[in-house]
N, C-alpha and C positions, 0 to 999 in steps of 0.2 A: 640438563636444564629442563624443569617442566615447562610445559608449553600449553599456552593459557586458552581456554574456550572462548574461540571466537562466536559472537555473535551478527547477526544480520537483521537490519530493521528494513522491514519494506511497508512504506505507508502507502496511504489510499489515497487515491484521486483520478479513477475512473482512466479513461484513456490517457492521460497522464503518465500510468503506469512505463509505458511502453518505453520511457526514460529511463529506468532501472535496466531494463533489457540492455541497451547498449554499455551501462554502466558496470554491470557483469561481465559482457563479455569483452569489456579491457581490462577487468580483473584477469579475465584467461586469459591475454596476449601477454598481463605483466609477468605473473607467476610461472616459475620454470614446468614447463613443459612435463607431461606426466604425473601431473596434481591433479587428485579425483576430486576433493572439493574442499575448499579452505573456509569452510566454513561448520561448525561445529551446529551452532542452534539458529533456528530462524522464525522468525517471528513477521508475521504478515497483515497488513488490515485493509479490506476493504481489494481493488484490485491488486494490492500488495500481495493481499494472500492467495492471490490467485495465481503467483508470480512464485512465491515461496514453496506452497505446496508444490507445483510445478518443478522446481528446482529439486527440492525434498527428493522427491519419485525417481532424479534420477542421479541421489548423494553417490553413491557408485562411481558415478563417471560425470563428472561436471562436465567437461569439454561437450559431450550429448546433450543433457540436460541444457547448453547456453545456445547451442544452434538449435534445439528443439520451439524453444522460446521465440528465438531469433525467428523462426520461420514461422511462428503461429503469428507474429503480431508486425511481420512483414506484409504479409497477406489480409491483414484484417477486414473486412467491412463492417457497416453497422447491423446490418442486419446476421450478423453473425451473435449479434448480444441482443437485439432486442428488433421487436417486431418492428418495422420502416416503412409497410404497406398504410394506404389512405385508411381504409377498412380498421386494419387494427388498431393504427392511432386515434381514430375515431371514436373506435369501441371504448378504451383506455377512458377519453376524456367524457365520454358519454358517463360514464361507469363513475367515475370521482364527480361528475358535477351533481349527479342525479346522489350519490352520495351526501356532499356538501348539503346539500337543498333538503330532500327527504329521508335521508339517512339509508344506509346496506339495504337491499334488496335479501342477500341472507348471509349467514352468521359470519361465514368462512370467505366473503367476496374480497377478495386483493383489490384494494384502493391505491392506485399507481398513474401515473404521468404515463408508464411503456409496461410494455409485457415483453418480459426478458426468458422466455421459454426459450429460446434456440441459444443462450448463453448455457442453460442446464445441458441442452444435447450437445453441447462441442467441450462441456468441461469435460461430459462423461468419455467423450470419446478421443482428449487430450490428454486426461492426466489418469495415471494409474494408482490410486488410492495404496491398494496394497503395496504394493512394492515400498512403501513409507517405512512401514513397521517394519520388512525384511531389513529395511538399512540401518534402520536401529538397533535391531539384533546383533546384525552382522558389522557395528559398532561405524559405520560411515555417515551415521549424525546420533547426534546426542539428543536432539529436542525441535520440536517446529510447532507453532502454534498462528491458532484462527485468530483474531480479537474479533469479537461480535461485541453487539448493544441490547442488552434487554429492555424490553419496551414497555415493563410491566415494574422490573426490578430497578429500573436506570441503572444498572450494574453495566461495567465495561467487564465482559469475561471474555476471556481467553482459553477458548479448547484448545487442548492441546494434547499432543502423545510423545514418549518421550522415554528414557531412562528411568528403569524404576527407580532410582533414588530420588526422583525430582515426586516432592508433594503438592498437592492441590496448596492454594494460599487462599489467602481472604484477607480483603484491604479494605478500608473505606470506600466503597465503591468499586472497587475492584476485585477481582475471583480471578481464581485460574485452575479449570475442572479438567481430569483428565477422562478421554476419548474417545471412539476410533472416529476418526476424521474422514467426512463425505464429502459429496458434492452439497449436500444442504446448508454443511458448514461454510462454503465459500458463496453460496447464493446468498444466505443472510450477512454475511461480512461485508458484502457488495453490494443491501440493498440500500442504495441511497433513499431516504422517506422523501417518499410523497415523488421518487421518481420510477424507483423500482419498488416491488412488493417485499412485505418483512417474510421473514419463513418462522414455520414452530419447529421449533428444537426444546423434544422433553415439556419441559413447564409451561413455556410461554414463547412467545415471538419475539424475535432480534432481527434488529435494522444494522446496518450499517456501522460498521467497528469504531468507526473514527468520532461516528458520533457521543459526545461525553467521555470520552480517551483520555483523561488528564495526563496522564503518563507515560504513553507509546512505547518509552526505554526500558521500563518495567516488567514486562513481561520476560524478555529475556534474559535480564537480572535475575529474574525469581527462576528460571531454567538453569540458572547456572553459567551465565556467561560473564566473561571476567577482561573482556574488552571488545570494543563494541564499532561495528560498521553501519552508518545509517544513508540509507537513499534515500533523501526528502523527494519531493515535488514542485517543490517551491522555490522562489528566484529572489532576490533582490532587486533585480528589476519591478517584481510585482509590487515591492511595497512603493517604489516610487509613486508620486503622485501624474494619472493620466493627465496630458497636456487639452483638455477638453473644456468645452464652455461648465463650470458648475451651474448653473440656472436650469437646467432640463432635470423634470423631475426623471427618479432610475426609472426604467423599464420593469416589467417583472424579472424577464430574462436576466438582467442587471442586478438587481435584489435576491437571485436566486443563485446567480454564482457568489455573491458576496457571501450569501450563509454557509454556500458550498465551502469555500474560501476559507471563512470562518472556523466548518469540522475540521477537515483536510487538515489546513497546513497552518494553525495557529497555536495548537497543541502541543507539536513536533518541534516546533521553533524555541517555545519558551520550554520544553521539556530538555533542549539541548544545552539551553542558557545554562538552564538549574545545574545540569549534569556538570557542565565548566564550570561554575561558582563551588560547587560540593568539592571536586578534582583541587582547586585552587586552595580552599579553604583547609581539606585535609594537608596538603603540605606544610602549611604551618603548624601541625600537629604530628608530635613523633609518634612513630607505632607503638611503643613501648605506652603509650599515654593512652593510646586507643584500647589497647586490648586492656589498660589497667582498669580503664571504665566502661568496658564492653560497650563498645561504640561499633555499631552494626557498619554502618560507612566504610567505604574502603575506593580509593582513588581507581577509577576505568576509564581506559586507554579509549578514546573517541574520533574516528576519521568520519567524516561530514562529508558527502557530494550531492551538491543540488545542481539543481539549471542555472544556467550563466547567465539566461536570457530569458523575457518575459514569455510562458509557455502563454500564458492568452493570446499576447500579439501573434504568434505561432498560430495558434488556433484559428486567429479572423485571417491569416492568411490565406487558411486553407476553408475557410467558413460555403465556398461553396462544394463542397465532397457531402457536405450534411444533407440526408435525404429529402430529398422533396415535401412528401408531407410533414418530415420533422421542422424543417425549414419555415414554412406555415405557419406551425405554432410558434413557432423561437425569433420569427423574424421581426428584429425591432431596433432601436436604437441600442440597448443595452445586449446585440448583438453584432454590432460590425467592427471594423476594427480598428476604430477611431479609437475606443473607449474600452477595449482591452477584451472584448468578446464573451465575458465572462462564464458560462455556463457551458458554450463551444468547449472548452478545453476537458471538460470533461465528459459529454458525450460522441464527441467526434472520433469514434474508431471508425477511423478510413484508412486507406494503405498510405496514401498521398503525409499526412499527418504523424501519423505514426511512424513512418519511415522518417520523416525529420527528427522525431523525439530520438529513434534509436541512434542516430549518428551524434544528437547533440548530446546524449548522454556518452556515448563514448570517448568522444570528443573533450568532453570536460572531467572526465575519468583522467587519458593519459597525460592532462596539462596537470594533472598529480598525481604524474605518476611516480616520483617521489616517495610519495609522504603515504601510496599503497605499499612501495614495497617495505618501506620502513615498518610498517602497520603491521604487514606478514615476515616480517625480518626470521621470524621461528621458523619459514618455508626456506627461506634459500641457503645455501652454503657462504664462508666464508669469502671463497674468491668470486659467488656469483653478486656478492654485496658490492665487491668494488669498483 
């Protein structure tokens, strides 16, 4: 029986991420023991892909690779990703106001909310780049890609490195170039605008992957994946409506997670819709009809795990771990935890925070664990199915 390229979607949403973490590693409690990595191609955006490559680096040996993770983002603090001293956030907002008002001081000056330099020296010194390409060689992944944002092109591209058989694409707004994949690739996948700075890659500067994403699942369609695992960020709790006075006009802090809100995880939601509607629709269409009218569509196998629980509420739980001078600037009504915290949830890499994300993601992993192993049914044997 062939056995179908699996794919991995890991999207973005900053500290957030750290729920994929646990979600992974009851992937590894489910699947029988001795499985280097069940996962064929991965596709990451934003801290997703900081999550993916990470994984990538150690396709060899998954079980490594999921407590390597597990220990980076156990330990977190903020000042691990970006500057938390008074001095630098000072500097920061000194730097965009004087910006805003009288325009760059000079050509190449990063316009940012944080200066995320100590995020570059702990990727460099967490994930090993190379060892990517050796797994690809050595056939223990087929494909992994960045999604970035051009800030010049509005193009959603995806670098990527992969199996030569996999070609560059080009879509209405979408690319997918291939690469050798750096750390710049994941600093610009992660630079949320207007929080962290874009980086130049080649031609021009990229923001943050999620931004302009219409398609999140695409990329590892066009890699070759022929059923597909997605880790959102997002909850059903979030769309409920907060139990709070409406009359107060939003905060900034409030307005700023909503746009957040808005990249992240409104994309990935209605790109999963589409995915079930497409799946649904080809059933009523025989293959014989398909291929008679070369109909490129073809029905993919879809497992969905999100949070069970509102991650903001989460967030303003833990809303005092957030640095003091960040705190400063963020501290308003559109950040406690009456009205959902919003912007908290995606800057607060603290250990306190993160460590809850990691258990809730595992947590809501094994409550399906079912419908994982059915998903990897190609991994196990016979009598381990019953």
């Amino acid at each position: 029986m062939k056995v179908q390229r699996t794919g991995l979607i890991l999207s973005g949403g900053g500290a957030r991420a750290a729920y994929q973490v646990g979600v992974l590693k009851a992937v590894h409690e489910i699947l029988p023991r001795g499985h280097y990595n069940p996962f064929d191609i991965i596709s990451g955006t934003s801290a997703g892909a900081i999550n993916g490559i990470a994984l990538a680096s150690y396709a060899e040996d998954y079980r490594r690779g999921i407590r390597h993770l597990e220990r980076i983002w156990r330990h977190f603090t903020c000042d691990q990703i970006y500057r938390t001293d008074f001095w630098g956030i000072s500097h920061s907002l000194a730097r965009m106001s004087r910006s805003l008002i009288i325009g760059r001081g000079y050509k190449n000056d990063p316009v940012s909310l944080l200066d995320n330099e100590p995020l570059r020296e702990l990727l460099n010194e967490v994930v090993n780049f190379t060892s990517i390409q050796k797994a690809i060689d050595d056939n223990y992944l087929y494909a992994v890609a960045v999604n970035c944002s051009g800030i010049d092109s509005g193009e959603s591209t995806s670098f990527f490195a992969g199996h030569p058989d996999i070609q560059d694409w080009q879509r209405q707004r979408r690319v997918g170039v291939r690469t050798r994949l750096s750390c710049d690739h994941l600093l610009a996948s992660s630079a949320i605008p207007m929080i962290f700075p874009a980086v130049f890659l080649g031609d021009q500067y990229y923001a943050d992957g999620a931004v302009r994403q219409l398609a999140p699942i695409s990329p590892a369609l066009h890699m070759g994946a022929e059923k597909i695992m997605v880790i959102g960020v997002s909850a059903i709790a979030h769309r409920n409506k907060p139990d709070i006075p409406d009359d107060i006009y939003p905060a900034p802090a409030k307005m700023m997670g909503h746009m957040l809100n808005a990249a992240f995880l409104d994309s990935m939601e209605t790109d999963i819709e589409r995915l079930l509607r497409i799946n649904q629709t080809l059933q009523h269409i025989p293959k014989s009809v398909r291929q008679h009218y070369d109909m490129e569509l073809r029905p993919v196998q879809l497992l969905d795990i999100s949070p069970s629980v509102s991650l903001d509420t989460l967030a303003g739980e833990h809303a005092h771990e957030m640095p003091k001078a960040l705190r400063m600037v963020l501290n308003s009504r559109g950040n406690n935890r009456g009205n959902g915290s919003g912007i908290l949830s995606y800057l607060l890499f603290s250990e306190g925070y993160c460590r809850r994300l990691i258990q809730l993601g595992f947590d809501d992993a094994m409550t399906k664990r079912a419908d994982i192993r059915d998903f990897f049914r190609d991994h196990f044997d016979d009598s381990q199915l019953n």
